[in-house]
C-alpha atoms as one frame of an Amber mdcrd trajectory, in Angstrom:
protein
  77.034   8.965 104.835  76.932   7.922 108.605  75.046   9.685 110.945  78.296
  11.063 113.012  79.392  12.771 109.849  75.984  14.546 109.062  76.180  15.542
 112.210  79.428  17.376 111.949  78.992  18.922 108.828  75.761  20.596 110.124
  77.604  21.610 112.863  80.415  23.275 110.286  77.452  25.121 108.508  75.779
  26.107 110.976  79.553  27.617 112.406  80.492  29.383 109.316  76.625  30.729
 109.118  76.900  32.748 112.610  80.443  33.537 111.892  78.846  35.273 108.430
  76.440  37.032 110.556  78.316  38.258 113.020  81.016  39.706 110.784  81.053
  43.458 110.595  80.835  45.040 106.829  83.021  47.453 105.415  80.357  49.852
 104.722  79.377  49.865 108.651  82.973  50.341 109.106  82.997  53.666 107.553
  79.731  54.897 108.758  80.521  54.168 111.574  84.427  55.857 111.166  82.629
  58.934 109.463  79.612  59.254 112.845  82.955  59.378 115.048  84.488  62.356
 112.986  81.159  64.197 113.083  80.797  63.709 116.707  84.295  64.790 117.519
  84.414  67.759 115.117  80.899  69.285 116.574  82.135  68.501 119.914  85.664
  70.491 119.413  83.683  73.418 117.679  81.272  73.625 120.738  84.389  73.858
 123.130  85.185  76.473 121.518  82.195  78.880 121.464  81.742  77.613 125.277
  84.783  80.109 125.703  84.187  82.999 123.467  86.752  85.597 124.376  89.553
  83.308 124.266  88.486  81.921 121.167  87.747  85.162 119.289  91.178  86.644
 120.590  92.991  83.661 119.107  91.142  83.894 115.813  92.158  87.613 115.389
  95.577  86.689 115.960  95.325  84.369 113.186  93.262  86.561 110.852  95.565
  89.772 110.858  98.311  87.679 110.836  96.924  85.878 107.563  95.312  89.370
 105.967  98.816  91.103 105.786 100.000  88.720 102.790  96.687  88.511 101.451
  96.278  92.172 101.600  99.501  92.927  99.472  98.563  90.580  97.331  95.075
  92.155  96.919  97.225  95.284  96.695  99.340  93.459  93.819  96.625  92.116
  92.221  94.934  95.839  92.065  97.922  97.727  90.153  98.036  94.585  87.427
  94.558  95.230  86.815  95.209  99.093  86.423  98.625  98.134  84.484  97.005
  95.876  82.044  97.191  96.240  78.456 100.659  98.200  78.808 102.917  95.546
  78.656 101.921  95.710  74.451 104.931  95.846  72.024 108.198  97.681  72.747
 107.591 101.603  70.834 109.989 103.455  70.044 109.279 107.757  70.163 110.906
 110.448  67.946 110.469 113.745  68.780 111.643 115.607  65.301 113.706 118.940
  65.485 110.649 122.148  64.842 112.614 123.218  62.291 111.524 119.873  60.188
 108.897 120.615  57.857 105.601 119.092  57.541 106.291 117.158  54.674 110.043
 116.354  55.448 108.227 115.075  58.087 105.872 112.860  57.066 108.621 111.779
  54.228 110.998 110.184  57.040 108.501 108.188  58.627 107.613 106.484  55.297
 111.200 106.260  54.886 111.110 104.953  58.370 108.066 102.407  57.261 110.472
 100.689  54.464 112.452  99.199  57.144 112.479  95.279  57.329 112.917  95.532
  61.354 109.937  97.854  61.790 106.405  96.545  61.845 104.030  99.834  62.348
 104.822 103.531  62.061 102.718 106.058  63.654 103.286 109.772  62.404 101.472
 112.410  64.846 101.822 115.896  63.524 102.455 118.995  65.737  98.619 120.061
  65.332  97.784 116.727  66.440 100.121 116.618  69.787  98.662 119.861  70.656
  95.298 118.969  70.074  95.828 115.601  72.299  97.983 117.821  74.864  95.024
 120.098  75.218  91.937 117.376  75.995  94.004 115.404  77.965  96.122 118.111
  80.542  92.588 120.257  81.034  94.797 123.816  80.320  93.078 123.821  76.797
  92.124 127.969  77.412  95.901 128.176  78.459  97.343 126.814  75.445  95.346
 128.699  73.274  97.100 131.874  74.235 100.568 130.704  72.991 101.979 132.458
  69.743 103.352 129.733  68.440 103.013 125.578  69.004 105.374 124.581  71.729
 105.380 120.766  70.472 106.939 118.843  67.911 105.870 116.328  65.180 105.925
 112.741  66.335 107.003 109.517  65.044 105.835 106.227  66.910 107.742 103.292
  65.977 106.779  99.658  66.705 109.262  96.863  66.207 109.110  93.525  64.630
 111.030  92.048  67.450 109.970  93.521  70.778 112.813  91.762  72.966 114.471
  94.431  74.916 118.061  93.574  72.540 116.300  93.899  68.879 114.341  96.978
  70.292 117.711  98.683  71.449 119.230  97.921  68.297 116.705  99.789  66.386
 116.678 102.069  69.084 120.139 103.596  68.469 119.548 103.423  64.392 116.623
 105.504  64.923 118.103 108.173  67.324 121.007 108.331  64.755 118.590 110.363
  61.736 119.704 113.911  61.801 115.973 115.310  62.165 115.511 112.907  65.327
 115.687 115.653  68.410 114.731 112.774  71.104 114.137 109.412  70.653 112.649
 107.182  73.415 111.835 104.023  74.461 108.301 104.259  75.670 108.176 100.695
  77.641 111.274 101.220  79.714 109.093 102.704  82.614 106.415  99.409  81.935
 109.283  97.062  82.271 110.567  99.128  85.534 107.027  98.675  87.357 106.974
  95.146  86.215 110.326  94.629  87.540 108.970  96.103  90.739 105.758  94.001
  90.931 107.639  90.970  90.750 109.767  92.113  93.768 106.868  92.970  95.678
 105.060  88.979  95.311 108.261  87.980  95.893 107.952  90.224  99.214 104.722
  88.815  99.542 105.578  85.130  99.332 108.235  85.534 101.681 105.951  87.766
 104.316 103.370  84.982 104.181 105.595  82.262 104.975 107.191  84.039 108.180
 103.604  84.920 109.259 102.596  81.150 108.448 105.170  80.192 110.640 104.215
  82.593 113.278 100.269  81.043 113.094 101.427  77.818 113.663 103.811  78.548
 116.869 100.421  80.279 118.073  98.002  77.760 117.051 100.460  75.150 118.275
 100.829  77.145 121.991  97.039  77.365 122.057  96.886  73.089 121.022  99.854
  72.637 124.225  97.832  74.894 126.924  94.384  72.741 126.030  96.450  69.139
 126.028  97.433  70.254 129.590  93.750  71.447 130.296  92.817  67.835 129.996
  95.534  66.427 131.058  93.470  63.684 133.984  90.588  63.649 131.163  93.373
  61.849 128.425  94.967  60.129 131.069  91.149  58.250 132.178  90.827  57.916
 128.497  93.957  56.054 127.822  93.147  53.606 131.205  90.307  52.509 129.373
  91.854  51.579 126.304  92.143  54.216 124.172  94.780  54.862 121.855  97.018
  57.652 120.653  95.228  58.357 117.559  91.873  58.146 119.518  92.893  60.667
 121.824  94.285  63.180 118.981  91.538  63.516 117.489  90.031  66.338 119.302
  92.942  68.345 119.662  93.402  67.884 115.393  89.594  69.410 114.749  90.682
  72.608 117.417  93.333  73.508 115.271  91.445  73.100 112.393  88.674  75.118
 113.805  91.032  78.079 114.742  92.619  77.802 111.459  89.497  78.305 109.664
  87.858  81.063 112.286  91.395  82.711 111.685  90.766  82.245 107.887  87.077
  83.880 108.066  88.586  86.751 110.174  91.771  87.299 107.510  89.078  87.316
 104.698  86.483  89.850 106.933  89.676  92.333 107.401  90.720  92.130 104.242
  87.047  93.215 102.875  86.509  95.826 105.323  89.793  97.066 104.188  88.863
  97.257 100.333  85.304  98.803 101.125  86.519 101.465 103.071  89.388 102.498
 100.557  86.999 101.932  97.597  86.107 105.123  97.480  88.914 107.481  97.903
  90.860 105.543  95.266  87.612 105.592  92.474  87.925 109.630  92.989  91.356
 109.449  92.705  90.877 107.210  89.431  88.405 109.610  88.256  90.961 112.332
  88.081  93.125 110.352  85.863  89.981 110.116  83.131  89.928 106.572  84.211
  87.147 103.988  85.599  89.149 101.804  87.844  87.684 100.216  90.646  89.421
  98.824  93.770  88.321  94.654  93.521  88.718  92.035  96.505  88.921  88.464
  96.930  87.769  86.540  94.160  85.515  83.670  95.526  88.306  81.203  94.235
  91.269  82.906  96.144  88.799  83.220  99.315  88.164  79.616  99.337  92.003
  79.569  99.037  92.228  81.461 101.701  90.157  78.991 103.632  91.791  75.724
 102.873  95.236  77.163 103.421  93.749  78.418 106.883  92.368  75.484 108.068
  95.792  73.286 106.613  97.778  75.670 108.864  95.632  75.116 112.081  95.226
  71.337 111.392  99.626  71.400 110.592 100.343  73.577 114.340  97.838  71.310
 116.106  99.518  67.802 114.477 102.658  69.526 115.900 101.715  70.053 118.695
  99.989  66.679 119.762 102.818  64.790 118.154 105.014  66.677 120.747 103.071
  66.849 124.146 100.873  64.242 124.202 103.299  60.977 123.863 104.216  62.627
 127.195 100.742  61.795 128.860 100.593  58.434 129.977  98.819  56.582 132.755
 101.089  55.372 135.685
């Protein structure tokens, strides 16, 4: 090889080895993507607390607008815990005629049992209802000053089939039997507070998407009045080079920031709230014989509570910048 071309091709290597060099790597890239987020987040949070007042103001906005949904559905949750175990199979009552003997009695409900629709028969005698009446109503001295027993024998009646059609069905065969008094279906008031607990989440859901809407017109206002704060500061930026997505940035970690302070505030009302109603409601769930307590946030939903926060200020402020600052440029 001549001395020209070994020349050259040290030349090439030497080339390609400062062009390896002074290539950036994809993992200095990111670090150095990820220091810029850091730096911009801190520096958004620390504008923030530099005016307290305003800030707090804004975050209470946000927080009792987000703790009225999440209090109803606190409130919701509450009365399913108390309501469950009720929504058990369909029963069907008989109150017998007092003129039915004991044993006539207690003959129809195994008459009753023999049915193929019918999959349990309870029989509770008069003694028994009175008995029951007396340690659960608390007028026990009261009752036992009656003559005679004011209640009837009893005949509880589970279905096979508990779908509201087969349990009619049976329903009207049952009430049909001369010695039947009464009969009633003892899940028609379940399926009635059901039927109102679905109304009231679907009260909820639409509640928390009007108020959702109203925390991002507010977080969005609040994004508009601090583009126009800084309106010379983004237009010096831009002069310089910088770009749109640059220049976002802050404004995107605000909203995020009052998202989540309006988050942390929903979540403080909303605990307040259950602590100081805790204990009216376990005295009034003492009176019933019964050990409910009021319950809050789970740590799941709170952390739901959170995220949804934060996506809500992050959403108004995108809004927001997307709308005022393409308006900003230098001249």
């Amino acid at each position: 090889m001549t001395k020209p071309a070994q020349n050259s091709n040290q030349y090439a290597r030497r080339k390609d080895k400062g062009a390896s060099q002074s290539r950036v790597s994809l993992g200095d890239k990111l670090g150095s993507y990820a220091s810029h987020h850091k730096l911009i987040a801190k520096d958004s949070f620390l504008r923030l607390l530099k005016t307290p007042i305003p800030s707090l103001m804004t975050w209470l906005v946000i927080g009792i607008a987000l703790a009225l949904p999440g209090g109803l559905f606190v409130a919701l949750a509450n009365v399913e815990s108390v309501s469950k175990g009720w929504d058990g199979a369909a029963q069907v009552s008989l109150y017998l005629h007092k003129a039915v003997g004991e044993q006539d009695s207690r003959k129809l409900a195994d008459k009753i049992r023999l049915r193929d629709d019918v999959a349990e028969v309870e029989y509770i005698s008069a003694v028994q209802a009175l008995e029951e009446f007396k340690k659960l109503s608390g007028y026990g001295d009261v009752l036992n000053q009656l003559d005679s027993n004011p209640l009837p024998a009893v005949i509880v009646v589970r279905p096979v089939d508990d779908s509201h059609a087969n349990t009619q069905v049976l329903f009207e065969a049952l009430q049909a039997i001369p010695q039947v008094e009464q009969a009633v279906i003892d899940l028609e008031w379940v399926q009635r507070l059901y039927s109102m607990m679905a109304l009231g989440k679907r009260m909820t859901l639409a509640l928390a998407a009007l108020l959702s809407l109203g925390v991002l017109l507010v977080i969005g206002n609040t994004i508009r009045l601090a583009i126009e704060s800084r309106r010379d500061e983004i237009v010096i930026v831009k002069l310089v080079g910088a770009t749109n997505a640059f220049v976002r940035r802050p404004f995107l970690y605000t909203g995020l920031w009052y998202g989540l302070g309006g988050g942390i505030m929903a979540w403080l009302i909303i605990s307040i709230s259950v602590l100081w109603l805790s204990k009216p409601v376990a005295v009034l769930a003492g009176l019933y014989q019964s050990e409910f307590s009021l319950q809050g946030l789970a740590a799941g939903e709170v952390l739901m509570l959170w995220l949804a926060a934060g996506l809500l200020g992050l959403l108004g402020a995108w809004l927001a910048v997307g709308r005022h600052l393409g308006s900003i440029e230098p001249r």
